[in-house]
C-alpha positions as CSV (number, residue, x, y, z in Angstrom):
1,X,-77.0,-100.7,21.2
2,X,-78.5,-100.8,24.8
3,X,-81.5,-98.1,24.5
4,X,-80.2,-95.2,27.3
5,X,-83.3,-93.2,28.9
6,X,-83.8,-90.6,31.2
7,X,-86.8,-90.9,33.7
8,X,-86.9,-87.8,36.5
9,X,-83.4,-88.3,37.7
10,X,-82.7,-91.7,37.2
11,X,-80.8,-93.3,34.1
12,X,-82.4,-96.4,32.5
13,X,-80.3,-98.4,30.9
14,X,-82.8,-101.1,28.6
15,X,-81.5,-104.0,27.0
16,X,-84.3,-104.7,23.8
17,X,-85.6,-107.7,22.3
18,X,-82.4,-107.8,20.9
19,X,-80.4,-109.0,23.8
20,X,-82.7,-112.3,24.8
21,X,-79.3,-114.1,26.2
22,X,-76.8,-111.8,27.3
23,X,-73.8,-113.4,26.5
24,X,-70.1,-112.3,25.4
25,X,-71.3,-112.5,21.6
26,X,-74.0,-110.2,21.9
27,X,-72.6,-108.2,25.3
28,X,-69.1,-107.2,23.9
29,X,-70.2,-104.5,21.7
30,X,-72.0,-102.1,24.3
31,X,-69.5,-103.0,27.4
32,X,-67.8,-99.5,27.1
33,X,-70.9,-97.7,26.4
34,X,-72.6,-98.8,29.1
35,X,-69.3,-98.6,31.4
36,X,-69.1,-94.6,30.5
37,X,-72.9,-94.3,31.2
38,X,-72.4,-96.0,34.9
39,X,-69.3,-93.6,34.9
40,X,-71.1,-90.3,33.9
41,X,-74.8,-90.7,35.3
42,X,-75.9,-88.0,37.3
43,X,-77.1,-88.4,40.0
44,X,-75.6,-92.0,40.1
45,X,-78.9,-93.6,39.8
46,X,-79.3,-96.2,37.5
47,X,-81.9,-99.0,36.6
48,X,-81.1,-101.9,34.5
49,X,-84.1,-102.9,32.2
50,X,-83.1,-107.1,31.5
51,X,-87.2,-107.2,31.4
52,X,-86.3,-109.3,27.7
53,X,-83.6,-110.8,28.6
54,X,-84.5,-114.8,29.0
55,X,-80.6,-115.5,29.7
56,X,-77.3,-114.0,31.2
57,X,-73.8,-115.5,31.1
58,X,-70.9,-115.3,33.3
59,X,-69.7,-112.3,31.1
60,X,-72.8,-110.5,32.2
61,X,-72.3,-111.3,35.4
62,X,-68.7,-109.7,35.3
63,X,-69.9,-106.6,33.5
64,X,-72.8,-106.0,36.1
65,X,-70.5,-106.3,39.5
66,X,-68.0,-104.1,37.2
67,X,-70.9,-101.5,36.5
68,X,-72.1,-101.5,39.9
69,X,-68.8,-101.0,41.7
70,X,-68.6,-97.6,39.5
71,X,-71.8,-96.6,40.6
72,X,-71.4,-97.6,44.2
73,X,-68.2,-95.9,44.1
74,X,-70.1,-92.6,43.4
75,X,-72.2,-92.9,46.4
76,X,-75.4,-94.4,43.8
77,X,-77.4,-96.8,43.5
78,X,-78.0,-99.4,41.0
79,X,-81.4,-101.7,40.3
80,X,-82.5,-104.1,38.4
81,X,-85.7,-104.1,36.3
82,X,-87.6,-107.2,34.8
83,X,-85.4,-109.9,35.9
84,X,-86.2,-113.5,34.7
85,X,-86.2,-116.7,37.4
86,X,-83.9,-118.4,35.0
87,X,-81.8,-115.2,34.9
88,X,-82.5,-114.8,39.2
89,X,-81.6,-118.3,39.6
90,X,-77.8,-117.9,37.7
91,X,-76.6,-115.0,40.0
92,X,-78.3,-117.4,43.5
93,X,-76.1,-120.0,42.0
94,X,-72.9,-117.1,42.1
95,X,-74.2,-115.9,45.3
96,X,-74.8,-112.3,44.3
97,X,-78.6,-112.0,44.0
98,X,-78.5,-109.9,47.4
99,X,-76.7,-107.4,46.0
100,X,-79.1,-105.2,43.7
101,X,-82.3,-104.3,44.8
102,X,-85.2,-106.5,42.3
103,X,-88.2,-104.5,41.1
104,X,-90.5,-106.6,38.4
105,X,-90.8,-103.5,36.3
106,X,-88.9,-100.3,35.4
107,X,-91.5,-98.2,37.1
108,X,-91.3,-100.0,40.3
109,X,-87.8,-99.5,40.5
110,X,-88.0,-95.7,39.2
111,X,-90.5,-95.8,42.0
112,X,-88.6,-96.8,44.9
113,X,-85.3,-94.7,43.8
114,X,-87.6,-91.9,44.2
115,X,-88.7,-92.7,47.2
116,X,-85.3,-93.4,48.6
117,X,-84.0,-89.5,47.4
């Protein structure tokens, strides 16, 4: 299961060791978790920890515009934590990288959601 963690007001949602390549094998299991988290989080502030993830697959693409667009649709705000250059370089290639804000760990993203309150 993806490890769910309050920090101040903001919802971490950490993928662990466990999910190194975020595929549909691996990602199918904690969609709908996940999905009622981005759903439920209040405030609507939510970091996504992929700090060891070393892959991502058109699946995980799929699921994070899907969990974004609930957030966004809440008036939140969603960041990513920890991203790879391999894992950068897939969603440049889908020509979505500009949509999340990038931070290279999960404090400096819990640190400029604060900021932006």
């Amino acid at each position: 299961m993806v490890n769910i963690l309050r920090q101040s007001d903001i919802t971490v949602l950490e993928f662990g060791p466990e999910y190194r390549t975020l595929d549909e094998s691996n990602l199918s299991p904690v969609v709908q978790q996940v999905v009622e988290v981005a759903k439920h989080a209040s405030p609507p502030l939510v970091i996504l920890d992929v700090s060891h993830t070393e892959s991502i697959g058109s699946v995980f693409i799929q699921f994070l515009i899907r969990i974004w667009k609930l957030i966004k649709k809440r008036n939140g705000e969603l960041v990513i934590a920890g991203l790879n250059d391999a894992c950068l370089d897939v969603l440049k290639r889908s020509k979505i990288d500009s949509l999340w804000q990038r931070y290279p760990t999960r404090e400096s993203a819990a640190q400029a959601l604060k900021s932006a309150e």
